[in-house]
KEMIVEX-262756 format. One record per atom (N, C-alpha, C): residue number from 1; residue in three letters; x, y, z. Coordinates in nm, 4 decimals. Layout:
residues N
<atom midren="NUM" setor="ALA" u="X" v="Y" w="Z"/>
...
end
This chain:
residues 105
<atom midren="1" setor="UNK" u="-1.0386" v="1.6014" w="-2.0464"/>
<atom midren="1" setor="UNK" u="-1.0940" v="1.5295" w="-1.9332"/>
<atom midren="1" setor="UNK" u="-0.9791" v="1.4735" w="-1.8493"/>
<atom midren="2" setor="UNK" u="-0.9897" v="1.4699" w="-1.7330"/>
<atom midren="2" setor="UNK" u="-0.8838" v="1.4238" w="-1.6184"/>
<atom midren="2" setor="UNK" u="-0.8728" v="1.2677" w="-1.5955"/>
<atom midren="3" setor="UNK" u="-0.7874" v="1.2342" w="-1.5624"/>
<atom midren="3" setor="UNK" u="-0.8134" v="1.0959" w="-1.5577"/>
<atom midren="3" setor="UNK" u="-0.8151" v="1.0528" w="-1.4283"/>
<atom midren="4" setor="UNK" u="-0.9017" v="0.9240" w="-1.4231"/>
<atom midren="4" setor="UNK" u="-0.9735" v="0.9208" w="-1.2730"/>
<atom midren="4" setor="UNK" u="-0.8793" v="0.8238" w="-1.2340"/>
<atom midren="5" setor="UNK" u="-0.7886" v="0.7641" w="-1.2616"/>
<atom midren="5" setor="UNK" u="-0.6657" v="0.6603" w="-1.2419"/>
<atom midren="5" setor="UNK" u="-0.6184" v="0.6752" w="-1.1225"/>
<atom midren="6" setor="UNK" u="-0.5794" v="0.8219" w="-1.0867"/>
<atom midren="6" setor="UNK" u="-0.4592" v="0.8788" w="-0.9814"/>
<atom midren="6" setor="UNK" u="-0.3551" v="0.8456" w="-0.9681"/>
<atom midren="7" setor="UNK" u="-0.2728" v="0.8073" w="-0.8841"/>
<atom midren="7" setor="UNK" u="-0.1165" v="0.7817" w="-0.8644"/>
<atom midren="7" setor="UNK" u="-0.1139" v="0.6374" w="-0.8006"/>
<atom midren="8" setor="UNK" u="0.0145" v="0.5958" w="-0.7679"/>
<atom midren="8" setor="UNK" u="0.0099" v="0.4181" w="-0.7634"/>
<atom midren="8" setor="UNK" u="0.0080" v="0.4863" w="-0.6418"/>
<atom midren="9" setor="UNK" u="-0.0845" v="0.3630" w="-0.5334"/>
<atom midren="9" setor="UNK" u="-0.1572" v="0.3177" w="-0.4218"/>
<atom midren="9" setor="UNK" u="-0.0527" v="0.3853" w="-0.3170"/>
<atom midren="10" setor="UNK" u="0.1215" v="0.2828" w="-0.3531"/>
<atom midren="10" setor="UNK" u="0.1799" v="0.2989" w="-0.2820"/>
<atom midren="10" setor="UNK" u="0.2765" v="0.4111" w="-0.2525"/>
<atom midren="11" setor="UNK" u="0.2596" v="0.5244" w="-0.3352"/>
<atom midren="11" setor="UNK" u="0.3698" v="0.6459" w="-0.3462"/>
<atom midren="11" setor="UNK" u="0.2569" v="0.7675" w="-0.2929"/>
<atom midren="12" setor="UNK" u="0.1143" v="0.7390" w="-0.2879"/>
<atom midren="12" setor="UNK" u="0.0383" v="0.8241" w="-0.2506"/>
<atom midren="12" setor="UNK" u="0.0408" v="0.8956" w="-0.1233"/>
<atom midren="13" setor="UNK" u="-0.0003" v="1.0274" w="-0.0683"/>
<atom midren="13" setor="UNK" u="0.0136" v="1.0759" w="0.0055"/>
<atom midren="13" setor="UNK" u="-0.0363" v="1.0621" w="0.1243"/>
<atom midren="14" setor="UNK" u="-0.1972" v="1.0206" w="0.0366"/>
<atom midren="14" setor="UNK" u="-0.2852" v="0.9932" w="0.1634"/>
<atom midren="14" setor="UNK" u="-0.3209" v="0.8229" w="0.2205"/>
<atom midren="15" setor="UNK" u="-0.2759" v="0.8874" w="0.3360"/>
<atom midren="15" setor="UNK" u="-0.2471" v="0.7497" w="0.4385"/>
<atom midren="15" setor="UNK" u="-0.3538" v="0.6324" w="0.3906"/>
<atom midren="16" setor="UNK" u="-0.4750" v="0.6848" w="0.3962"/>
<atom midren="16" setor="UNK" u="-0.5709" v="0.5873" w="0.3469"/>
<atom midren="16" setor="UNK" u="-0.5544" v="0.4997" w="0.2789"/>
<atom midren="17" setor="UNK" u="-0.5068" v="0.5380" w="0.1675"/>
<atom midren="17" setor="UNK" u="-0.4949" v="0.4649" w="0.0268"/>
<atom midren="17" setor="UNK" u="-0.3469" v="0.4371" w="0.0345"/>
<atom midren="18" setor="UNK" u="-0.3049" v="0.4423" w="0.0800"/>
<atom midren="18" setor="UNK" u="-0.1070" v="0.4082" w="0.0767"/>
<atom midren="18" setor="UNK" u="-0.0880" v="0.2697" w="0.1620"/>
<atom midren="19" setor="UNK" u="-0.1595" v="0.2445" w="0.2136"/>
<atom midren="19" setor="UNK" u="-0.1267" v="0.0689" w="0.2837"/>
<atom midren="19" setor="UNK" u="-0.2525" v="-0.0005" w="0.2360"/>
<atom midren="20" setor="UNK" u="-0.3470" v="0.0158" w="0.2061"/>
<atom midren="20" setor="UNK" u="-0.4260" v="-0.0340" w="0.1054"/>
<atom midren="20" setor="UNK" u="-0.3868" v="-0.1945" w="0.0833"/>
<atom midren="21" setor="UNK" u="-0.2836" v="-0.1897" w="-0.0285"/>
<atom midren="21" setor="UNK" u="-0.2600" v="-0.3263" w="-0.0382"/>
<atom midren="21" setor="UNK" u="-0.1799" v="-0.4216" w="0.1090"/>
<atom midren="22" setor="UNK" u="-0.1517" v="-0.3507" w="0.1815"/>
<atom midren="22" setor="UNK" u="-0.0921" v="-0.4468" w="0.3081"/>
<atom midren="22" setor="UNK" u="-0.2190" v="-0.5047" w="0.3676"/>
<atom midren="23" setor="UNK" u="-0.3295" v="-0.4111" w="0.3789"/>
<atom midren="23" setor="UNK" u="-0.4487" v="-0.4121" w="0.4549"/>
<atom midren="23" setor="UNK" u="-0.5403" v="-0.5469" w="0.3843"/>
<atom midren="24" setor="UNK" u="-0.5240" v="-0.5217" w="0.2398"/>
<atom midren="24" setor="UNK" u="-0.6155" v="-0.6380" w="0.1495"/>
<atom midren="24" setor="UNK" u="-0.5451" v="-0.7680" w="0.1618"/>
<atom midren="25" setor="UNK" u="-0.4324" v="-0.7822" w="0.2328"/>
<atom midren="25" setor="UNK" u="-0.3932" v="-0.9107" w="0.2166"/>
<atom midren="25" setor="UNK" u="-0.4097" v="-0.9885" w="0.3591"/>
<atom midren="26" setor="UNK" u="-0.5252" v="-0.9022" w="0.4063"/>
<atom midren="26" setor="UNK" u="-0.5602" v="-0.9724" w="0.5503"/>
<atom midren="26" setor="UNK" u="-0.4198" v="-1.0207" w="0.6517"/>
<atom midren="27" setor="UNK" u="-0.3546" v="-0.9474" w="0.6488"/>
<atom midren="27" setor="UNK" u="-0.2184" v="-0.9440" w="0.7394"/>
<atom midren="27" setor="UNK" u="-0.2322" v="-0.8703" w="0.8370"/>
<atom midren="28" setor="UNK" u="-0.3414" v="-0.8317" w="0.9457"/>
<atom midren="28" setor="UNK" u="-0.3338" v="-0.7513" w="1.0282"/>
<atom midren="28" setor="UNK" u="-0.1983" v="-0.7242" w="1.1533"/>
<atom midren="29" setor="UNK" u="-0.1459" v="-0.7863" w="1.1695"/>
<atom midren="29" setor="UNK" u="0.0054" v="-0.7860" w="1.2506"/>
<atom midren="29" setor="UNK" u="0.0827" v="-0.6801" w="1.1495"/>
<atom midren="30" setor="UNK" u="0.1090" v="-0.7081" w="1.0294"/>
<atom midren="30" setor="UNK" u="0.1701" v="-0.6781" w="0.9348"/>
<atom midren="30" setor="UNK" u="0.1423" v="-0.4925" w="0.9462"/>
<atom midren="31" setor="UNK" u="-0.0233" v="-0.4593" w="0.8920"/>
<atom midren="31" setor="UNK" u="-0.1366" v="-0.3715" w="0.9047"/>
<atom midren="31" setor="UNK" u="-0.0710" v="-0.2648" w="1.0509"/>
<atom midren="32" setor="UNK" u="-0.0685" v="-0.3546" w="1.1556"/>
<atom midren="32" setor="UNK" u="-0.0216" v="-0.3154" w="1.2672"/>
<atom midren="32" setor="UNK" u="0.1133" v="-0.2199" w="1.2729"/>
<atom midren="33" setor="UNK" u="0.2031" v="-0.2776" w="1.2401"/>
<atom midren="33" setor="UNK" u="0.3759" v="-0.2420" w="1.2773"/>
<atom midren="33" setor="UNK" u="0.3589" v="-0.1357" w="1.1379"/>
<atom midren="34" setor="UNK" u="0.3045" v="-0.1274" w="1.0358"/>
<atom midren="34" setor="UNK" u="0.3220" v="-0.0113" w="0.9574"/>
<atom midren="34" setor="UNK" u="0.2281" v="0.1052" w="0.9939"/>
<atom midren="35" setor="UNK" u="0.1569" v="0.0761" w="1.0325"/>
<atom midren="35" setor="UNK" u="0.0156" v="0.1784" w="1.1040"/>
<atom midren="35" setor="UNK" u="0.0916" v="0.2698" w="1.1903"/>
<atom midren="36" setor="UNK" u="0.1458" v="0.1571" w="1.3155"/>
<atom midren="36" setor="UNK" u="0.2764" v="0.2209" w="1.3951"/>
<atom midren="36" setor="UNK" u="0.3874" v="0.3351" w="1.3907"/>
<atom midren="37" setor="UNK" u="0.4275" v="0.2811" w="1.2638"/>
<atom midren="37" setor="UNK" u="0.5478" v="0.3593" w="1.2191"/>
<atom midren="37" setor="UNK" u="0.5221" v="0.4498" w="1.1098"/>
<atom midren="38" setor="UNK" u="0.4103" v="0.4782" w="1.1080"/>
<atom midren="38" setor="UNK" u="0.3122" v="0.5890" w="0.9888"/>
<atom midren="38" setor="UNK" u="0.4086" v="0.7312" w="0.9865"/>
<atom midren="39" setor="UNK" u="0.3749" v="0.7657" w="1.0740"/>
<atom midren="39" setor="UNK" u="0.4619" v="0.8782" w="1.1223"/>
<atom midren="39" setor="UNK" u="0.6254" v="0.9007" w="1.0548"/>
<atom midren="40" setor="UNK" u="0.7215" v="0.8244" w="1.0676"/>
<atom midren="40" setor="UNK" u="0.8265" v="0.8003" w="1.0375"/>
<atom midren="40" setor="UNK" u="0.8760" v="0.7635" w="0.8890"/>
<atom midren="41" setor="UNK" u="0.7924" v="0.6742" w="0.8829"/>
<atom midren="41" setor="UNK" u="0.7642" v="0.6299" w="0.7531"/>
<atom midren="41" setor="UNK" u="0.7365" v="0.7235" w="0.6314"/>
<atom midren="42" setor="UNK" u="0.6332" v="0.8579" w="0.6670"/>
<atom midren="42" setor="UNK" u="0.6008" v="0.9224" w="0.5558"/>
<atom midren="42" setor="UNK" u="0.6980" v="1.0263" w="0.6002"/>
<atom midren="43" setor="UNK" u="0.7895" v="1.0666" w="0.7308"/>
<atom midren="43" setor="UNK" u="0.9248" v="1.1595" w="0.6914"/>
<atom midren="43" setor="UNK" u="1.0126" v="1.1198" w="0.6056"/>
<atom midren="44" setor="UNK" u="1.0304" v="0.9665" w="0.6033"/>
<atom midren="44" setor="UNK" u="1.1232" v="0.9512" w="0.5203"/>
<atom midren="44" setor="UNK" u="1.0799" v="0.9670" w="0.3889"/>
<atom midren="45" setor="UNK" u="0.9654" v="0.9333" w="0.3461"/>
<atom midren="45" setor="UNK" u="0.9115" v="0.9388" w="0.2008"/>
<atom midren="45" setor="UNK" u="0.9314" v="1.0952" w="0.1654"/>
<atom midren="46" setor="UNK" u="0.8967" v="1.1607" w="0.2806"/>
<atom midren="46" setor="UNK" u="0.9052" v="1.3107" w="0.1864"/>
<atom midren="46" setor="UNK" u="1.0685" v="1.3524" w="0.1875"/>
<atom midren="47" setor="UNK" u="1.1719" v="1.3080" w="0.2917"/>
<atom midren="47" setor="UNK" u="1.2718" v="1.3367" w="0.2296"/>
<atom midren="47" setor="UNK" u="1.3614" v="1.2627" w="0.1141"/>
<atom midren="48" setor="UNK" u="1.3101" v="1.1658" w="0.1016"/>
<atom midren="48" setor="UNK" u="1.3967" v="1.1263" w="0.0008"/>
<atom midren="48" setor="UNK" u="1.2989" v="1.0983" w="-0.1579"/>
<atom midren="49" setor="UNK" u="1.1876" v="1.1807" w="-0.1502"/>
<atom midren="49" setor="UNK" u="1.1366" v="1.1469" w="-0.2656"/>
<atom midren="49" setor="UNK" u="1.1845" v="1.2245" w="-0.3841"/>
<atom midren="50" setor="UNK" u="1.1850" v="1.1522" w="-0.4984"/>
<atom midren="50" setor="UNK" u="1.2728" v="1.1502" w="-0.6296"/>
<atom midren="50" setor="UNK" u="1.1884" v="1.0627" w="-0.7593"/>
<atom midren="51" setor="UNK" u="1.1914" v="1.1188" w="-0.8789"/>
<atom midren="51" setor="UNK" u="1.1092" v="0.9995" w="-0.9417"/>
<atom midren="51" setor="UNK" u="1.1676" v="0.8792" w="-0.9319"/>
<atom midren="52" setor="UNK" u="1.3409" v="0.8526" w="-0.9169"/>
<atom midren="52" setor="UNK" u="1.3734" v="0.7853" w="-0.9696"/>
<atom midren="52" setor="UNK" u="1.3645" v="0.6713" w="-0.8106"/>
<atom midren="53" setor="UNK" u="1.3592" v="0.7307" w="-0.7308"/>
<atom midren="53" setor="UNK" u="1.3445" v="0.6355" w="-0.5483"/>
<atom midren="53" setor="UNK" u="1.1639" v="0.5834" w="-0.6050"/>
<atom midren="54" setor="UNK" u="1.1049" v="0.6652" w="-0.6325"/>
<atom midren="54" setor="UNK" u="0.9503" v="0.6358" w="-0.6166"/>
<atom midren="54" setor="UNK" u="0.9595" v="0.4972" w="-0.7344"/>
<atom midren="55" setor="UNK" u="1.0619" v="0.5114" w="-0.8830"/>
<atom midren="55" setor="UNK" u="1.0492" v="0.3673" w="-0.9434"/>
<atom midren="55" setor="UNK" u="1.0743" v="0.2611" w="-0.8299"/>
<atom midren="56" setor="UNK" u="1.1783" v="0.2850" w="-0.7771"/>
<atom midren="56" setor="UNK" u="1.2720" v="0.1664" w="-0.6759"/>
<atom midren="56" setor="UNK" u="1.1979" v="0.1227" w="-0.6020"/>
<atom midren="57" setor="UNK" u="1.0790" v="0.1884" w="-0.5045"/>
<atom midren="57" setor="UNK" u="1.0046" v="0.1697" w="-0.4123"/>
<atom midren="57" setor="UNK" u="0.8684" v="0.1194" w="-0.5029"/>
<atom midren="58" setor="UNK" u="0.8345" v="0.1484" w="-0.5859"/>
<atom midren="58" setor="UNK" u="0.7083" v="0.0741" w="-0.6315"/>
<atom midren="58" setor="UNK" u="0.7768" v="-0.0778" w="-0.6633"/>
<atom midren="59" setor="UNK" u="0.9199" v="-0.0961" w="-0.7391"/>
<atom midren="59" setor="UNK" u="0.9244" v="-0.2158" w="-0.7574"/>
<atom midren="59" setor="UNK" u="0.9713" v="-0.3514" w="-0.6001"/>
<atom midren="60" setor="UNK" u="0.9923" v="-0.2492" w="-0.5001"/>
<atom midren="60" setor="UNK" u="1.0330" v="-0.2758" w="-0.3995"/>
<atom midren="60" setor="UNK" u="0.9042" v="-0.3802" w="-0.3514"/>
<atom midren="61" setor="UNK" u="0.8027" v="-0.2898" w="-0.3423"/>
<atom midren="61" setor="UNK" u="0.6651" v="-0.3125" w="-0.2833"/>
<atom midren="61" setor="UNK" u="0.6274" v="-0.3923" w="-0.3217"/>
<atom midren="62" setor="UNK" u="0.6183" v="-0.4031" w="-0.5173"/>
<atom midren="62" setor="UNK" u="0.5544" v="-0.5238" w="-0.5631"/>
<atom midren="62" setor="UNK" u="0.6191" v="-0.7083" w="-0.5049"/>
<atom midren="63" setor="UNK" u="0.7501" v="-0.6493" w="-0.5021"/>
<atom midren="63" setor="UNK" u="0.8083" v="-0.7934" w="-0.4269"/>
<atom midren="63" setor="UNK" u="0.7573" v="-0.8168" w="-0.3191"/>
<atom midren="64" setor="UNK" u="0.7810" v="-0.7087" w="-0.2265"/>
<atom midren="64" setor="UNK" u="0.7358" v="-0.7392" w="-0.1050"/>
<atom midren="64" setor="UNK" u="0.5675" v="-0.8306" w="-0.0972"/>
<atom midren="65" setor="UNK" u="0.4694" v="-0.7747" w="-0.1965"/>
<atom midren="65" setor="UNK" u="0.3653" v="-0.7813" w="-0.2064"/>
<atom midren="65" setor="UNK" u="0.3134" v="-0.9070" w="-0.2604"/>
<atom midren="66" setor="UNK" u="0.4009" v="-0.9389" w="-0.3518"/>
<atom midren="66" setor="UNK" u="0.3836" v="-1.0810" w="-0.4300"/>
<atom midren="66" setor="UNK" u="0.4431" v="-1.1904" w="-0.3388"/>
<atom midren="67" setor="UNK" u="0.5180" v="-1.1701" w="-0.2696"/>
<atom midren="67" setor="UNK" u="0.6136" v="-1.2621" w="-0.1869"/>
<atom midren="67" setor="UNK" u="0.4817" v="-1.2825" w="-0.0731"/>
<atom midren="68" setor="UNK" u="0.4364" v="-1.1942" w="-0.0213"/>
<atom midren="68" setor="UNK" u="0.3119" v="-1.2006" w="0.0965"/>
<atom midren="68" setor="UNK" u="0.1669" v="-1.2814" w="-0.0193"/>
<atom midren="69" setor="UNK" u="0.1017" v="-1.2428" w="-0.0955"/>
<atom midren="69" setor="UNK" u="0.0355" v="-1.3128" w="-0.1608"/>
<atom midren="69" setor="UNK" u="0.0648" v="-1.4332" w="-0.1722"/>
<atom midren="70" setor="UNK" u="0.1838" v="-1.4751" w="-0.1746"/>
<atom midren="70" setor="UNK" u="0.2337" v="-1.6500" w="-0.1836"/>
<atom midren="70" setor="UNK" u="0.2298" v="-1.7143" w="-0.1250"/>
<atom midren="71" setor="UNK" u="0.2494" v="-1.6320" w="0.0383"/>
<atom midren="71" setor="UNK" u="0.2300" v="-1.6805" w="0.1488"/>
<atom midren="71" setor="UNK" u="0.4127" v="-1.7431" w="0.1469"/>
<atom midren="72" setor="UNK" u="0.4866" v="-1.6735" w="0.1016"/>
<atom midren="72" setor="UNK" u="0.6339" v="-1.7147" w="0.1037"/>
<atom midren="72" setor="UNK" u="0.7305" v="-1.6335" w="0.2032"/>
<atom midren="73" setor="UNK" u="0.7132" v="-1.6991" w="0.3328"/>
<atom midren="73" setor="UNK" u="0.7234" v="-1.6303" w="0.4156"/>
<atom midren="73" setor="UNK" u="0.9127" v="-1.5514" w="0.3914"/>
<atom midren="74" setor="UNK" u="0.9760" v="-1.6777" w="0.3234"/>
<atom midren="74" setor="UNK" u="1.1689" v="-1.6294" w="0.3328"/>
<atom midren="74" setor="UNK" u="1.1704" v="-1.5064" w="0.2362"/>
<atom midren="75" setor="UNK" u="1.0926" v="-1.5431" w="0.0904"/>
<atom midren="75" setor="UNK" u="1.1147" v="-1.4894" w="0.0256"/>
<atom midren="75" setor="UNK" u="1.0508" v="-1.3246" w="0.0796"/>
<atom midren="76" setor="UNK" u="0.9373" v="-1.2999" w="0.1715"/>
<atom midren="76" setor="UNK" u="0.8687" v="-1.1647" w="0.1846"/>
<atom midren="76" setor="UNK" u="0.9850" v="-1.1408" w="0.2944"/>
<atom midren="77" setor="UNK" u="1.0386" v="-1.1808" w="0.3672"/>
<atom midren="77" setor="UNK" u="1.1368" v="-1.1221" w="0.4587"/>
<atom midren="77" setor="UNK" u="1.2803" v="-1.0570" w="0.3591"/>
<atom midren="78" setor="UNK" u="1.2767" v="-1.1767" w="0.2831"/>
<atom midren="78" setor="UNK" u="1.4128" v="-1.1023" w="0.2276"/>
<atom midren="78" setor="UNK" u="1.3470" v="-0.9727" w="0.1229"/>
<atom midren="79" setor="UNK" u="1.2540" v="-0.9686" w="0.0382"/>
<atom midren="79" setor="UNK" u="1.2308" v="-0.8304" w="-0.0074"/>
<atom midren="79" setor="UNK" u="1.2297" v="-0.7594" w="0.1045"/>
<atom midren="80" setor="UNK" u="1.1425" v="-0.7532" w="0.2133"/>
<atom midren="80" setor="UNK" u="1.1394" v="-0.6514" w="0.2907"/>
<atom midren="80" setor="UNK" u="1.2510" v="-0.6140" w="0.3625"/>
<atom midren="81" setor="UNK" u="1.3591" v="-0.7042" w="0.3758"/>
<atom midren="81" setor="UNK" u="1.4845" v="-0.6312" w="0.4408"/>
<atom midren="81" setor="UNK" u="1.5799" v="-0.5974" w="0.3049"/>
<atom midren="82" setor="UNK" u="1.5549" v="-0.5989" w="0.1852"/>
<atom midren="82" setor="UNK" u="1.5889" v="-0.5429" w="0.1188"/>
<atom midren="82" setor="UNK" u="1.5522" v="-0.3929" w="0.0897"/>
<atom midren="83" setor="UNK" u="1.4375" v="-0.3944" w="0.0499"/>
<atom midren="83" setor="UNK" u="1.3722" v="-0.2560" w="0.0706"/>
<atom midren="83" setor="UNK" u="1.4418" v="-0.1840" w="0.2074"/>
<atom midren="84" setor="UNK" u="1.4301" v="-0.2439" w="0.2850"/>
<atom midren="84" setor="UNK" u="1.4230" v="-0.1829" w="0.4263"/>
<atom midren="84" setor="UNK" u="1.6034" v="-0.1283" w="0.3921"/>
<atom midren="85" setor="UNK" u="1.6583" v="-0.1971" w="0.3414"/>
<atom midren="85" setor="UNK" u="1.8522" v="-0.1692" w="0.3521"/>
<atom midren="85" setor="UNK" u="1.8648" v="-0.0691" w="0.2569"/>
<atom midren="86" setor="UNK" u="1.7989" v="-0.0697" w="0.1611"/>
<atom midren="86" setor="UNK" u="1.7950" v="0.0206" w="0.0410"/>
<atom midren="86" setor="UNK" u="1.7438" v="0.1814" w="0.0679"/>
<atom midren="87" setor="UNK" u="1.6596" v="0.1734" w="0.1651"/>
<atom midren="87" setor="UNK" u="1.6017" v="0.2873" w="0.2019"/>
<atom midren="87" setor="UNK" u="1.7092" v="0.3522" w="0.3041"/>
<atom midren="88" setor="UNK" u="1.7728" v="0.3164" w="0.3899"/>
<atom midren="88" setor="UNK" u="1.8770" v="0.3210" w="0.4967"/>
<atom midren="88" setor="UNK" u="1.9935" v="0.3605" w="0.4461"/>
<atom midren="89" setor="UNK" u="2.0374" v="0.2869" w="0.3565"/>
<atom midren="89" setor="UNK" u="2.1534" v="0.3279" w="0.2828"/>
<atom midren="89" setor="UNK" u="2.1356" v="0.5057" w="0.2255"/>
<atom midren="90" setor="UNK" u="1.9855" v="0.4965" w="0.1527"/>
<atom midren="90" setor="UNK" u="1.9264" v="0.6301" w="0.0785"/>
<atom midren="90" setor="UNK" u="1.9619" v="0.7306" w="0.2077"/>
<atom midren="91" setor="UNK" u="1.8878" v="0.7243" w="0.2901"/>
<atom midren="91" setor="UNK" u="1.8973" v="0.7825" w="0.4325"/>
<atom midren="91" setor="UNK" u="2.0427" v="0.8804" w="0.5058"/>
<atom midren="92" setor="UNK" u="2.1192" v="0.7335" w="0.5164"/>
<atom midren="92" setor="UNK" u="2.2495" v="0.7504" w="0.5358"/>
<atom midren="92" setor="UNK" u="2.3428" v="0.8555" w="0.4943"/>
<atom midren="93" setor="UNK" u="2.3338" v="0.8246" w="0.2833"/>
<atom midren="93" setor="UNK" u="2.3606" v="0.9710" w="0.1878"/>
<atom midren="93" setor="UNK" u="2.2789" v="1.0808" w="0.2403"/>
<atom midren="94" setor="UNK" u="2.1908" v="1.0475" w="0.2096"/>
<atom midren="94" setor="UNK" u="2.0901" v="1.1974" w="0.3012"/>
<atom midren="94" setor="UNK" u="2.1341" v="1.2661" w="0.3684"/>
<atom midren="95" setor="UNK" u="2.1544" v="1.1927" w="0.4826"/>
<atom midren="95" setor="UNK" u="2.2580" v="1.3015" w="0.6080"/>
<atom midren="95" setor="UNK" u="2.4014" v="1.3398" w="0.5699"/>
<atom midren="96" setor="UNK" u="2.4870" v="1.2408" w="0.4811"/>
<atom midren="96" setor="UNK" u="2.6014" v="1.2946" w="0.4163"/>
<atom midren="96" setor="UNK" u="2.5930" v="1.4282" w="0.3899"/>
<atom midren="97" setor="UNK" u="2.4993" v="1.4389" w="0.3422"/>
<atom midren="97" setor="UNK" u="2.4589" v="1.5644" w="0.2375"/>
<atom midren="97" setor="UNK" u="2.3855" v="1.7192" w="0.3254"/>
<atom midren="98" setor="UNK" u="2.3158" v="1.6369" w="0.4102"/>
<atom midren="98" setor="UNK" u="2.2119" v="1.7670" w="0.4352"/>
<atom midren="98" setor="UNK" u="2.1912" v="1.7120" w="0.6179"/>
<atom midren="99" setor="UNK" u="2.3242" v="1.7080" w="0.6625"/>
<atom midren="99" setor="UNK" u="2.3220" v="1.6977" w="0.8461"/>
<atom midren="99" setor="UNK" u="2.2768" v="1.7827" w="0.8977"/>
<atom midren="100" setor="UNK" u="2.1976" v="1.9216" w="0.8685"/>
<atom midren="100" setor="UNK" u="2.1583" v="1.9833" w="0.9245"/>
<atom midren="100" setor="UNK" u="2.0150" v="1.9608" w="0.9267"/>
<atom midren="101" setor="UNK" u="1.9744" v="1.8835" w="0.9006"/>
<atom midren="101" setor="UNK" u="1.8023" v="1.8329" w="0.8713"/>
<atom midren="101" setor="UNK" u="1.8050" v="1.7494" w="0.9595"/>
<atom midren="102" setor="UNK" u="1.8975" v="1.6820" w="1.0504"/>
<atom midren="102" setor="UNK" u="1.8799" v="1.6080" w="1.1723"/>
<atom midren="102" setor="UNK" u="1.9213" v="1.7056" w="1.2925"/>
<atom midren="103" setor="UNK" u="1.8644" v="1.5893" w="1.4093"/>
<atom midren="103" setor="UNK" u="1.8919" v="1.7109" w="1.4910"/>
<atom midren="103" setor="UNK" u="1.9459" v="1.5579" w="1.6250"/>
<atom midren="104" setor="UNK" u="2.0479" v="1.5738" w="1.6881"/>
<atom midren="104" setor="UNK" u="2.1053" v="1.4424" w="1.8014"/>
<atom midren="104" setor="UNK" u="1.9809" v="1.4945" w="1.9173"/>
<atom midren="105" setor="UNK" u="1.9491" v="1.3820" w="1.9565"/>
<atom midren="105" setor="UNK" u="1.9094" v="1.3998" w="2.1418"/>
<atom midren="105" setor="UNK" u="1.9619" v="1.3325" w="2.2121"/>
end
């Protein structure tokens, strides 16, 4: 029998279920600027996905997530510009590696 569990919320593919928890924490501004950047957001997920980025980013999220549940506004800024530097940095190597997957305009 299969298990009806599926994959964590936030590594999922489909858009629906992948902001899920931003959406339940009644943060619509928040809801907003990631809705926005949907697009961008899931290029980067598919290029740099790895099991070992998808641990980093689930534990990323939960900060981010617990820090917003608290209503702690320093502490959710600093996870999220953590996450946010961590992913950039990932990025950065990325193009080290594989500059032909960008393209200048």
């Amino acid at each position: 029998m299969q298990s009806t569990r599926g994959p964590p919320r936030l590594l999922c593919p489909r858009p629906e279920i992948s902001y899920t928890p931003v959406e339940g924490l009644n943060l619509p501004r928040v809801a907003a600027v990631i809705n926005a950047s949907r697009a961008n957001i899931d290029r980067v997920r598919r290029l740099l996905s790895s099991p070992r980025r998808h641990a980093v980013t689930l534990a990323e999220h939960r900060n981010i997530s617990q820090s917003l549940e608290a209503h702690d506004a320093h502490a959710a800024r600093h996870a999220m510009e953590a996450h946010l530097e961590a992913v950039m940095e990932e990025l950065r190597c990325f193009l080290a590696e594989h500059s032909d997957v960008f393209v200048d305009t």
